[in-house]
Legacy VTK file of the C-alpha trace (Angstrom):
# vtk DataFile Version 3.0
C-alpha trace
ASCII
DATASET POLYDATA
POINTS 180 float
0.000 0.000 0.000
1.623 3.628 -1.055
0.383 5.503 2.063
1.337 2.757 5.052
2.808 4.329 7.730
1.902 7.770 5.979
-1.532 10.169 8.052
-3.886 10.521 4.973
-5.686 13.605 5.465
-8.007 12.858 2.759
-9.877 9.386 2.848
-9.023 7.460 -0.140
-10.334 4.879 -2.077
-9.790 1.398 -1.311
-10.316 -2.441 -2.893
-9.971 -6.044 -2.083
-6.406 -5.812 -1.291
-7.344 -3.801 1.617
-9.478 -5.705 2.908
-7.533 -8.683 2.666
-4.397 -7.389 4.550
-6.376 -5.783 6.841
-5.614 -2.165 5.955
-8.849 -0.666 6.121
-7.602 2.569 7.914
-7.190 5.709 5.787
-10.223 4.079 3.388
-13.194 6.116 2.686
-14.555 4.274 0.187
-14.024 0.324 -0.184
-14.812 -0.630 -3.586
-15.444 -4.258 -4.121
-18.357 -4.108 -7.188
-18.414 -7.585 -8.928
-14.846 -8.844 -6.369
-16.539 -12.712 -6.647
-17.099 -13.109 -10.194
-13.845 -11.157 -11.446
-11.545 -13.037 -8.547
-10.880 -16.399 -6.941
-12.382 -15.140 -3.664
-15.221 -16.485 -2.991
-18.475 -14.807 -1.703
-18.632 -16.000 1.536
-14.976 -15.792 2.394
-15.389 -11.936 0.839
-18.522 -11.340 3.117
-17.023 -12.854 6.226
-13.725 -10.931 5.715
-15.631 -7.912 4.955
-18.217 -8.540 8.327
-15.814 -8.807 10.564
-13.320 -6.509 9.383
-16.101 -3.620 10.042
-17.086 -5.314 13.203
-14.147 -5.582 15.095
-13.178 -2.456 14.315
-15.890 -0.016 15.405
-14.193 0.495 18.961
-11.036 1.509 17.116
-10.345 4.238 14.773
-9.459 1.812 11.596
-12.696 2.314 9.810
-13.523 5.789 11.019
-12.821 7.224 7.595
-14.851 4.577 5.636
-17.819 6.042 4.306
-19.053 4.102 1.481
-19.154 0.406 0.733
-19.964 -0.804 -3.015
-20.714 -4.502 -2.936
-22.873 -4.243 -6.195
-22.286 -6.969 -8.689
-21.617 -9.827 -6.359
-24.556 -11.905 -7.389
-23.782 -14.953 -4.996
-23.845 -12.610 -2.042
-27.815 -13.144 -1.907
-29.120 -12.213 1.895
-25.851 -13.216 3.548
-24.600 -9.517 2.643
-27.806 -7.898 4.557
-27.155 -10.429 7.022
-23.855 -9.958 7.481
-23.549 -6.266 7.715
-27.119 -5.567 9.125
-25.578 -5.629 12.983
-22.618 -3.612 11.753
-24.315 -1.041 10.218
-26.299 -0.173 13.375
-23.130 0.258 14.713
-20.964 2.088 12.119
-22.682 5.779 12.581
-19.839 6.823 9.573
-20.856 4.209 6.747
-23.211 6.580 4.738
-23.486 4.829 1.686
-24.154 1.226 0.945
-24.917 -0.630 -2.673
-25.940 -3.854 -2.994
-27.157 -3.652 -6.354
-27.294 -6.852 -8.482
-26.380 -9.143 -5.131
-29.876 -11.494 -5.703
-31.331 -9.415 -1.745
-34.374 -10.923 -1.287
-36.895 -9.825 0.784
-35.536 -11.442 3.571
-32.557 -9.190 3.305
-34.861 -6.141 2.747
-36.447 -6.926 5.764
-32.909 -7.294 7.539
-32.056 -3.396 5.985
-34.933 -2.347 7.338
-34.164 -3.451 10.955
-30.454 -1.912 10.777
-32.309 1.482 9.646
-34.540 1.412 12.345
-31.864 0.812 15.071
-29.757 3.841 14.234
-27.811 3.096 11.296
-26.120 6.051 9.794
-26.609 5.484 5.841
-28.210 8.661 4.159
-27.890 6.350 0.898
-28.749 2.469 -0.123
-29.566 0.990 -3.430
-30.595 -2.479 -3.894
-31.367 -1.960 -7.780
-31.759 -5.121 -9.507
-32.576 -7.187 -6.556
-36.209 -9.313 -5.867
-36.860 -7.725 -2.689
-40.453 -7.344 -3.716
-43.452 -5.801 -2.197
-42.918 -7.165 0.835
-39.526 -6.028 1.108
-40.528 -2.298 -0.022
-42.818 -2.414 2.665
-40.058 -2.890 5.032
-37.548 -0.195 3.734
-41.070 2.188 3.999
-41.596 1.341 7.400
-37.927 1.972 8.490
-37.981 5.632 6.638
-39.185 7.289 9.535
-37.173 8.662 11.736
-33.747 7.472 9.699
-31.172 8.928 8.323
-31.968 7.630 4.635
-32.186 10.809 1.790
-31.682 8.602 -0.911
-33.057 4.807 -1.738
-32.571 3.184 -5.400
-34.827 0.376 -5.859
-35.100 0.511 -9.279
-36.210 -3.314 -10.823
-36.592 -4.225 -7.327
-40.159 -5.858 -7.960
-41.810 -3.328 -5.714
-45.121 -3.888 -6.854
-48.610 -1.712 -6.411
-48.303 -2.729 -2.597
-44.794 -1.593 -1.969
-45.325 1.344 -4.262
-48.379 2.263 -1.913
-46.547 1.722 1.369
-43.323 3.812 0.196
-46.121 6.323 -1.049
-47.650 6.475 2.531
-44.434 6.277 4.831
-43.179 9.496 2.400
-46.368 10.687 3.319
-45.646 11.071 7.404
-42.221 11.210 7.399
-40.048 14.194 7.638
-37.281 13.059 5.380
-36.079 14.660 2.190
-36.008 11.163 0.373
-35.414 11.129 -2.940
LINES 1 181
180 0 1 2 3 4 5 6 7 8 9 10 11 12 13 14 15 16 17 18 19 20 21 22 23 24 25 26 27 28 29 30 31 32 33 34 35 36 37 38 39 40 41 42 43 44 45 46 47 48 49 50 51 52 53 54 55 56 57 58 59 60 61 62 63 64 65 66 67 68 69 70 71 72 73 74 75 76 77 78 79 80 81 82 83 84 85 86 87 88 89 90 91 92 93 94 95 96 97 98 99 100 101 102 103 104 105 106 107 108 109 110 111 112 113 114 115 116 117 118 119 120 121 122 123 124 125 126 127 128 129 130 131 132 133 134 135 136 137 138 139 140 141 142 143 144 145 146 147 148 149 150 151 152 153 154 155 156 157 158 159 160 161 162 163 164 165 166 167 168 169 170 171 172 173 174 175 176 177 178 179
């Protein structure tokens, strides 16, 4: 890594590299779209990694700077992503952005989102584009939009439905947010 050892004053963009050796420190944006179908790392071993990398970290200062995660692409991370990083992102007031576009969430995982939103999380954006979550799932994310921290939610050919179209519709409705 060119800045170990060296105080980056700027956050800087970070990959799989960093996350395998551990160096996760002076990363503001970790960067691992499509890592399990353009690597030999596998999905689980990526998520795991990934999981408890953020976890065990929260008391320290190595992921302070980390800001946004990009896990789109990884189509064999299913629900274990949601719930994998579900309990971290409660945790992990910095992480402000998370994608998990094209990772097959279902609505299980929506459901999981939905919890870490309501327990504090600190993302102002998440996109699970091109996942199944369905109506049911929509109906989840709705429910958690009040009183979070969420300004921006891509669920674009997310098989929302009339339901979950209705339920985003009314939680917009009484919430004070500035979703867009």
């Amino acid at each position: 890594m060119a800045w170990r050892g060296v105080a980056a004053a700027v956050p800087l963009p970070c990959g799989l590299s960093e996350l395998l050796t551990g160096e996760l420190q002076y990363c503001g944006k970790l960067d691992l779209e499509g890592v399990t179908a353009n690597t030999n790392v596998t999905a689980n071993y990526t998520l795991s990694l990934l999981a408890t990398s953020l976890a065990t970290t929260l008391n320290g200062t190595a992921t302070e700077r980390l800001r946004t995660l990009l896990l789109s692409g990884n189509e064999a991370f299913g629900d274990d992503a949601p719930a994998r990083l579900a309990p971290v992102l409660a945790t992990h007031p910095t992480l402000q952005h998370l994608s998990l576009d094209e990772c097959n969430v279902s609505q299980h995982g929506a459901q999981l989102l939905a919890d870490a939103l309501q327990q504090g999380s600190g993302l102002v954006s998440l996109s699970l584009s091109y996942n199944s979550i369905g109506e049911a799932g929509v109906a989840a994310l709705a429910s958690a939009l009040p009183g979070s921290s969420l300004r921006a939610l891509h669920l674009r050919r997310s098989a929302a439905g009339a339901e979950g179209a209705a339920a985003l519709a009314s939680s917009l409705g009484v919430s004070n947010t500035s979703l867009r």
